[in-house]
C-alpha positions, 0 to 999 in steps of 0.5 A, spaced: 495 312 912 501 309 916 499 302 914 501 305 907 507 307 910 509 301 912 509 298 907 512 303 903 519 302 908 518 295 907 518 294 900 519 301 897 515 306 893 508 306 891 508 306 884 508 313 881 501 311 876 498 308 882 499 314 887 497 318 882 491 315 880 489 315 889 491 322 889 486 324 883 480 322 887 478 326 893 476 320 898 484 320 898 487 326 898 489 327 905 493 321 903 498 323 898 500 329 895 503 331 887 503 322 886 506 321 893 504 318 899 503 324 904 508 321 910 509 324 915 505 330 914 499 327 913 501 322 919 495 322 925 501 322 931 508 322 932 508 316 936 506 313 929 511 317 926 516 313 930 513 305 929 513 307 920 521 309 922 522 303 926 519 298 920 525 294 917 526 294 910 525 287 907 532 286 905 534 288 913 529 281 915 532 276 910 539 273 913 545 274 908 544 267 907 536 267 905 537 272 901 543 269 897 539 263 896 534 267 892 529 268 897 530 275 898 529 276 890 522 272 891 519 275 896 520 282 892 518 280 886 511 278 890 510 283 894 510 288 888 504 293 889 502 293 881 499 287 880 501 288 873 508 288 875 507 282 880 510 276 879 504 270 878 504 263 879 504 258 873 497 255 872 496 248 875 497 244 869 501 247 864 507 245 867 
């Protein structure tokens, strides 16, 4: 789970429709709760607590200047976590 909740800090929420499909399923209850992730009450310890809290957010890794070069913009648009929503590249050859 803190696995999910680093990726969280660092590229924002779960997608509510993939949370809530996750929490249907009883494997994966104790991990999230009502279509959320359940942090930091379902964390294993506090020491864990403490790593996801110290997690940047990906803005705060890009320099001011790599994020007005566009890479910032990039990067989100590749680490989105619904791969409907996820940006692709163009297939080779269609150029």
């Amino acid at each position: 789970m803190e696995h999910l909740a680093l990726m969280e800090r660092c590229i924002g929420p779960l997608p509510v429709k993939m949370a809530a499909k996750a929490s249907k399923h009883s494997t994966s209850s104790k991990f999230f709760r009502r279509g959320r992730l359940n942090w930091p009450a379902g964390s294993s310890s506090d020491e864990s607590v403490d790593h996801v809290r110290r997690m940047r957010s990906l803005a705060e890794m890009i320099s001011r200047e790599d994020a007005q070069s566009g890479l910032l913009e990039l990067l989100q648009l590749m680490l989105v976590l619904d791969p409907d929503n996820r940006v692709t590249a163009p297939k080779r050859g269609s150029r």
